[in-house]
C-alpha positions in Angstrom: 121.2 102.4 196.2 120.6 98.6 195.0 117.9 98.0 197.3 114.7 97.5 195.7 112.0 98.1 198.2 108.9 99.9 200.6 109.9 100.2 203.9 107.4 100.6 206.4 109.9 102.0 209.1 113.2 102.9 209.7 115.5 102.5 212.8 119.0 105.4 212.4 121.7 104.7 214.6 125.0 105.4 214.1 127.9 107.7 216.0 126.8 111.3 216.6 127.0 113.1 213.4 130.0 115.0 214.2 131.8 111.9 214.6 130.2 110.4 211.2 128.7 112.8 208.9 128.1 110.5 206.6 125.7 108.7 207.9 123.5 111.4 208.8 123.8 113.4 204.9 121.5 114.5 202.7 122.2 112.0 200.3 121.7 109.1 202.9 118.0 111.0 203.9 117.2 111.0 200.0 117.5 107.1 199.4 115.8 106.6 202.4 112.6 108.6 201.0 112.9 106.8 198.2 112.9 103.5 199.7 109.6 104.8 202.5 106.2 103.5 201.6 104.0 106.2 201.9 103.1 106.7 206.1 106.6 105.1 206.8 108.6 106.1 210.3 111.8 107.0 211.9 112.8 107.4 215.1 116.5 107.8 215.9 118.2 108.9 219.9 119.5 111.7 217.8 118.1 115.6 218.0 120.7 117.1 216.2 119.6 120.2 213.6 121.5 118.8 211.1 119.7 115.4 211.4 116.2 117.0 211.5 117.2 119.3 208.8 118.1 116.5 206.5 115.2 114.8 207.3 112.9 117.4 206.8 114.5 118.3 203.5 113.9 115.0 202.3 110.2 114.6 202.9 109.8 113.4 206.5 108.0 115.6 209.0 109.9 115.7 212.0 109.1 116.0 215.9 110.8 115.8 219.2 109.7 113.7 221.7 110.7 112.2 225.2 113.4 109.9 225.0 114.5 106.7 226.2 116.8 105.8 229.2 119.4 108.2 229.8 118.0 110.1 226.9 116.0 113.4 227.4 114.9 113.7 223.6 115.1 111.4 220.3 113.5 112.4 217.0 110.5 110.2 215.3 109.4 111.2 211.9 106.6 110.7 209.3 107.1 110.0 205.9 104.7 112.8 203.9 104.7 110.9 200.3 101.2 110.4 199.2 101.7 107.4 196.7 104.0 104.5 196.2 106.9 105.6 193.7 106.6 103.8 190.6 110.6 103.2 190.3 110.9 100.5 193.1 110.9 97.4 190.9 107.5 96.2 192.5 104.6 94.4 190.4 101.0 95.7 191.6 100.0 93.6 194.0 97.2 91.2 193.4 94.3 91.1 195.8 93.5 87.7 194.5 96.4 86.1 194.8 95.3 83.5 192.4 97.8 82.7 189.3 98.4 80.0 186.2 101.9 79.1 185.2 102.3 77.4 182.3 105.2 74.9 181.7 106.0 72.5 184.6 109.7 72.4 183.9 112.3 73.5 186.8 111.1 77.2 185.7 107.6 76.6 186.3 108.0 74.1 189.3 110.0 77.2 191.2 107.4 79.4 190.7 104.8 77.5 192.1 106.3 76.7 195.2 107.5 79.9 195.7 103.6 81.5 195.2 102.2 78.7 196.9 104.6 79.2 199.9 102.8 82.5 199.8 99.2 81.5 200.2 98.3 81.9 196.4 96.4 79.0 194.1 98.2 78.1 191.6 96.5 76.4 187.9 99.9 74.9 186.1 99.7 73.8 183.2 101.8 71.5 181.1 101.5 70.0 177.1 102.8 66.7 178.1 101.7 63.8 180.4 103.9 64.5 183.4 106.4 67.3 184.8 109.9 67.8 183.5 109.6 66.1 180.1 111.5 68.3 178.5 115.2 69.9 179.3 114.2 68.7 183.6 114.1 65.1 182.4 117.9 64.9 182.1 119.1 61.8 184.2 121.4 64.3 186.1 123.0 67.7 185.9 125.6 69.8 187.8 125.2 72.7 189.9 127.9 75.3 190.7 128.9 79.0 190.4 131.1 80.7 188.4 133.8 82.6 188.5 135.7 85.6 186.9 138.6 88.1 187.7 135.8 91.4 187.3 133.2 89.6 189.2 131.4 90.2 186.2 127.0 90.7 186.6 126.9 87.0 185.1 129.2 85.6 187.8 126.9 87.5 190.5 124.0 86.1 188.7 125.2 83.1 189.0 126.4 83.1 192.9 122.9 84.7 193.8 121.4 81.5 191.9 123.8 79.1 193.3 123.4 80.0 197.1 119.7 81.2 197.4 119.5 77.0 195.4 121.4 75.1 198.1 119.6 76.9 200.5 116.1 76.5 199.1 116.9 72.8 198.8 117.6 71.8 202.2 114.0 72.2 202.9 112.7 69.8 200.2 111.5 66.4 200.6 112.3 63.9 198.3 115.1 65.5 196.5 117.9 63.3 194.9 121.1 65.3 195.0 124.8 65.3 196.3 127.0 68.4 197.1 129.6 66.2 196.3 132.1 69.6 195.1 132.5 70.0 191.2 136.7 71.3 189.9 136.7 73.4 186.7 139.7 72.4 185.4 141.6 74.7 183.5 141.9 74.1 179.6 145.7 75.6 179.2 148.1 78.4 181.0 145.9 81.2 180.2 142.9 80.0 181.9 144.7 79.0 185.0 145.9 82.2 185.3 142.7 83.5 185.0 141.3 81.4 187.4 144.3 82.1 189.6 144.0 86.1 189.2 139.9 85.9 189.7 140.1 84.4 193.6 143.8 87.0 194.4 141.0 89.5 193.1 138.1 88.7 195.3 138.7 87.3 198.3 136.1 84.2 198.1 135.8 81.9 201.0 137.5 78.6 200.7 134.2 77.3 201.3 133.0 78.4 198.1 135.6 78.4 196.0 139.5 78.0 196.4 142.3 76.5 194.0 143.3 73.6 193.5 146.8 71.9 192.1 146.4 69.0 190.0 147.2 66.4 192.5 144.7 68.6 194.9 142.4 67.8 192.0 143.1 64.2 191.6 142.5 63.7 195.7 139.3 65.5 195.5 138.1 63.2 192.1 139.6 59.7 193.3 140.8 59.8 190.5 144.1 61.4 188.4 143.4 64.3 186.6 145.0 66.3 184.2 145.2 69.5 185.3 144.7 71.8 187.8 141.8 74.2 188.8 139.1 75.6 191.0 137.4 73.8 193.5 133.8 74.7 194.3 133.4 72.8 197.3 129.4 73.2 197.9 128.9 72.4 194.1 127.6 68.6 192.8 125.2 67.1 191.1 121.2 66.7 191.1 117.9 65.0 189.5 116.2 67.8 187.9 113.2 65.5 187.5 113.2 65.0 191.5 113.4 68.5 192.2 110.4 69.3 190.2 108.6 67.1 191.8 109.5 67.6 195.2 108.4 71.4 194.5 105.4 70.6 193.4 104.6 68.4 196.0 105.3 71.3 198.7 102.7 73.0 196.6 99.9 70.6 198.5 96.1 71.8 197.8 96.9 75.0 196.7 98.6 73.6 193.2 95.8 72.2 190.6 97.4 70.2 187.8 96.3 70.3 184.6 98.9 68.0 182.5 98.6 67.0 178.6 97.0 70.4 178.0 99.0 72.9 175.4 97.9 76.1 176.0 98.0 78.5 172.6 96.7 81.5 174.7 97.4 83.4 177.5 94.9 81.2 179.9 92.3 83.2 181.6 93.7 84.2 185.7 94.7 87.7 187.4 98.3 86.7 187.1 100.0 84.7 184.5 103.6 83.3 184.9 105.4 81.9 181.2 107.6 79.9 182.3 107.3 77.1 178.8 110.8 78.7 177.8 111.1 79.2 173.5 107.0 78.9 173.6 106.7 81.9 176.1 107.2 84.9 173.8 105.0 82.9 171.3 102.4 83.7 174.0 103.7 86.7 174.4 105.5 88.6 172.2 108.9 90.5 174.0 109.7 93.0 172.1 113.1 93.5 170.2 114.3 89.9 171.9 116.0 87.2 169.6 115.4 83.7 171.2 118.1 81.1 170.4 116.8 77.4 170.4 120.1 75.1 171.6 120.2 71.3 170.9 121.9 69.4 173.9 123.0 65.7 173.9 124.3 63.7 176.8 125.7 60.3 176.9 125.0 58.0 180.0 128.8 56.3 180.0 127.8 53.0 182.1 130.1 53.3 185.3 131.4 49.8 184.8 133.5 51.0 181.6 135.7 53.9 183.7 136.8 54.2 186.8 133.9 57.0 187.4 134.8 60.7 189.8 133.5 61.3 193.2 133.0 64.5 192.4 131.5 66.6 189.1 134.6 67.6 187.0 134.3 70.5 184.2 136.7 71.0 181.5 134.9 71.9 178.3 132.2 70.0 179.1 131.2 67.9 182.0 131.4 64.3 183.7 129.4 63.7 186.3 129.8 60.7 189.2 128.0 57.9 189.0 124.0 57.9 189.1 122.0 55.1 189.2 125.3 53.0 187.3 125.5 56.0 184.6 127.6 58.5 184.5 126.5 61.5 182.8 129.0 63.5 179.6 128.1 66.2 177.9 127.0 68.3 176.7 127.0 69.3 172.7 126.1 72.6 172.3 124.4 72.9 168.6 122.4 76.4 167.6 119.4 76.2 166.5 119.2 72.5 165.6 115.9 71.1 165.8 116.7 67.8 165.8 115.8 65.4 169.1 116.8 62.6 168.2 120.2 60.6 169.4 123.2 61.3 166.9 126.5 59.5 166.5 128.3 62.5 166.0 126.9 64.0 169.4 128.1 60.8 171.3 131.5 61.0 170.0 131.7 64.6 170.3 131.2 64.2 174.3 133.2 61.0 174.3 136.3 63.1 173.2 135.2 65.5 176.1 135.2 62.5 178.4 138.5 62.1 176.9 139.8 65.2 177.6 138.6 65.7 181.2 139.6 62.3 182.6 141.8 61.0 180.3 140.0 57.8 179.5 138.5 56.3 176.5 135.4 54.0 176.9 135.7 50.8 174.2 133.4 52.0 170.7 129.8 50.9 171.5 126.1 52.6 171.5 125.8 54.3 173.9 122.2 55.8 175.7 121.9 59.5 175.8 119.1 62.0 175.6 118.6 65.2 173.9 117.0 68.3 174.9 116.7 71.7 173.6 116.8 74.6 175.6 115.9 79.2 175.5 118.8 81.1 175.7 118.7 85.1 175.3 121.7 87.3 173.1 122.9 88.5 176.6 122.7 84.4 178.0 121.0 86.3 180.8 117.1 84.9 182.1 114.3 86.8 181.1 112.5 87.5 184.8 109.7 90.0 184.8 106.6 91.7 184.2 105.7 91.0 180.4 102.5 93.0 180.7 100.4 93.6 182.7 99.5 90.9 184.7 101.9 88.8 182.8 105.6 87.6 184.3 108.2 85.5 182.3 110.7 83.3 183.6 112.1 81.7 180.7 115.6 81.9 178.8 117.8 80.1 181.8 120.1 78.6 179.3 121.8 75.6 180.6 121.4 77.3 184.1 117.9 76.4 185.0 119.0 74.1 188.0 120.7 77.5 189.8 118.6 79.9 188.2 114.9 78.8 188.4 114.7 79.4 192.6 115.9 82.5 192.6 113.6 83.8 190.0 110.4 82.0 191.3 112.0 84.2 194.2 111.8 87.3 192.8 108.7 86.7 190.8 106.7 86.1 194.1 108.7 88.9 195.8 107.5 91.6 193.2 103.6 90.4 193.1 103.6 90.4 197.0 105.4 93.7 197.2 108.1 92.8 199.2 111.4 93.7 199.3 113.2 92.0 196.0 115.7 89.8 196.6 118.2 90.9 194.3 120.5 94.1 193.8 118.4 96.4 191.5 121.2 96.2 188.6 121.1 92.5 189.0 117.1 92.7 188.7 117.6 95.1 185.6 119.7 92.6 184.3 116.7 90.2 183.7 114.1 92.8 183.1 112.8 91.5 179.8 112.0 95.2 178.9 116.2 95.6 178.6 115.9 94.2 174.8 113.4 97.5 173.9 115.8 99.6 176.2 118.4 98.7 173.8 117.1 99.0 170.9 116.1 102.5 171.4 119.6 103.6 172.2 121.1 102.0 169.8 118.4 104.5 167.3 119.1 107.7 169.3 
């Protein structure tokens, strides 16, 4: 029922249907009308009435024929719907397969690569100079999924992110990143018990995420820690400016650059991708959602003034290992704050969470830092989707963007191609940015 797709043909196998009725019922034969593209096929080594009745009841016209091997019949069948349903998830597709994006941020880099992969030409277009000047210009940043004891659609959002990422990445060139593993230490006894009921609860692979005692913790770090936690053993850090780049250069010919132009118009191509996060509904308008712009500062802790982790370690904030001599704290988290530059506040606020995750306090100095500001929605889900027609967004990834941006380049390309989406349909509803008017209205009726 999740699958969000046209399938051109379909192979049924399964024990005879007296021995499993289930797979042979109605209710089986109805999704997989739904999921046909109109002329679709089936065959199946079955002949039973049962199976061509619920096939036939269902929309497909159904024949004998010869069979195969020790067979002396099977079924094939024709799928008799005239037209594409409309409730698939799928974008029309575009002939052209020409697109702009605008914003060349880890959003907008994602999307390129993803089309480009594809065969399309790609215009991107970016206000500033260079890529990732904005948010993607942090000096590092951490990667890693999340967890919770319901498995809740923002923990599956996030796991889809965080493996389709690591995947996507071990095809790029040039990237600067280490899966060095990244603990979420627990702040107190209720969240370790939380932590302890979510993995009981679902059964995750060690590989992806497992426990870990404090001195577990502390072996993992190479240095003590405080407390104990989960360990996300593929999870570490990365150079969002480096992976912007290398996705742009996998673009080759196919990518034209047009940097230090600010576009204050939907710019004239078939397909149009907003991926400029707060400055995309500016373009255009989504209706009924409520934007929040979020100041971030980081401090770059030189590595010579702590004893730095070898791996990322959360606990209310974030210390990463050692980067080019600077470790990377963070991040303060201020609403709708429009200021960019560096504050003393901000610097001590992440110094106390340096404090608080390692235990250490770095001598009073001035410290470097940078501030960016980042789109997050009410729901702190993406916004991912058609906008209009001929219109997408991918905007609103919060401070997610490192895990979220592949997978909804992904799904972007996916629904302009027409192929199957890579995504559980409640997942994809999730970021549909037509869920904000979908509210609305039922919060009127």
């Amino acid at each position: 029922r999740e699958l969000r797709l046209a399938a051109d043909a379909f192979y049924l196998d399964g024990f005879a249907p007296a021995k499993n009725p289930d797979m042979w019922s109605h209710a089986v034969m109805r999704n997989l009308s739904r999921l046909a593209a109109p002329g679709a096929t089936a065959a199946t080594w079955s002949v039973a009435a049962e199976v061509r009745k619920a096939l036939h009841d269902t929309g497909f016209a159904v024949e004998k024929r010869p069979g195969f091997g020790g067979k002396r019949e099977m079924l094939v069948a024709h799928c008799q719907k005239q037209q594409k349903q409309q409730n698939q998830g799928q974008t029309t597709f575009v002939s052209s397969r020409t697109a702009a994006v605008v914003g060349a941020g880890l959003a907008g880099a994602a999307v390129c690569e993803r089309l480009c992969a594809r065969g399309w030409n790609v215009t991107l277009y970016e206000r500033h100079a260079a890529p990732a000047q904005e948010a993607s210009g942090n000096h590092a940043g951490t990667f890693h999924p999340i967890v919770t004891p319901d498995d809740s659609l923002f923990a599956r959002l996030t796991r889809a992110g965080f493996l389709n990422s690591i995947q996507r990445w071990n095809s790029l060139k040039g990237l600067r990143w280490d899966p060095c593993g990244v603990l979420q230490l627990a702040r107190d006894a209720r969240e370790e018990a939380s932590q302890r009921k979510a993995l009981a609860a679902l059964g995750l692979p060690p590989g992806y995420a497992q426990y870990a005692t404090r001195e577990e913790a502390s072996a993992h770090a190479g240095v003590p820690l405080p407390a104990s936690g989960l360990w996300f053993p593929e999870g570490g850090w990365i150079q969002p400016r480096s992976l912007v780049e290398a996705q742009l250069a996998a673009c080759g010919d196919r990518l034209e650059r047009r940097f230090s132009s600010e576009v204050r118009e939907l710019p004239p191509a078939p397909v149009v991708i907003l991926a400029n996060s707060f400055e995309a509904s500016k373009l255009k308008p989504v209706p009924h959602l409520r934007l929040r712009r979020v100041r971030g500062q980081l401090t770059y802790v030189p590595a010579s003034e702590l004893e730095p982790p070898h791996t990322v370690v959360l606990r209310g904030g974030m210390v990463l290992p050692a980067v080019d001599g600077l470790c990377v704290v963070g991040a303060t988290y201020d609403i709708d704050d429009d200021d960019a530059s560096l504050r003393d506040e901000g610097h001590e606020s992440n110094l106390e969470r340096l404090g608080r995750i390692l235990d250490v306090t770095p001598p009073p100095r001035t410290y470097a830092g940078r501030v960016a500001f980042r789109a997050v929605a009410p729901d702190r889900v993406p916004v991912v989707g058609k906008l209009g027609e001929g219109v997408c967004g991918a905007f609103a990834y919060g401070s997610r963007g490192l895990i979220w941006a592949a997978l909804a380049a992904e799904l972007i390309a996916s629904e302009l191609e027409g192929e199957p989406l890579p995504l559980e349909g409640k997942l994809v509803d999730a970021m549909d940015p037509g869920r904000f008017a979908r509210r609305a209205r039922l919060r009127q009726a």
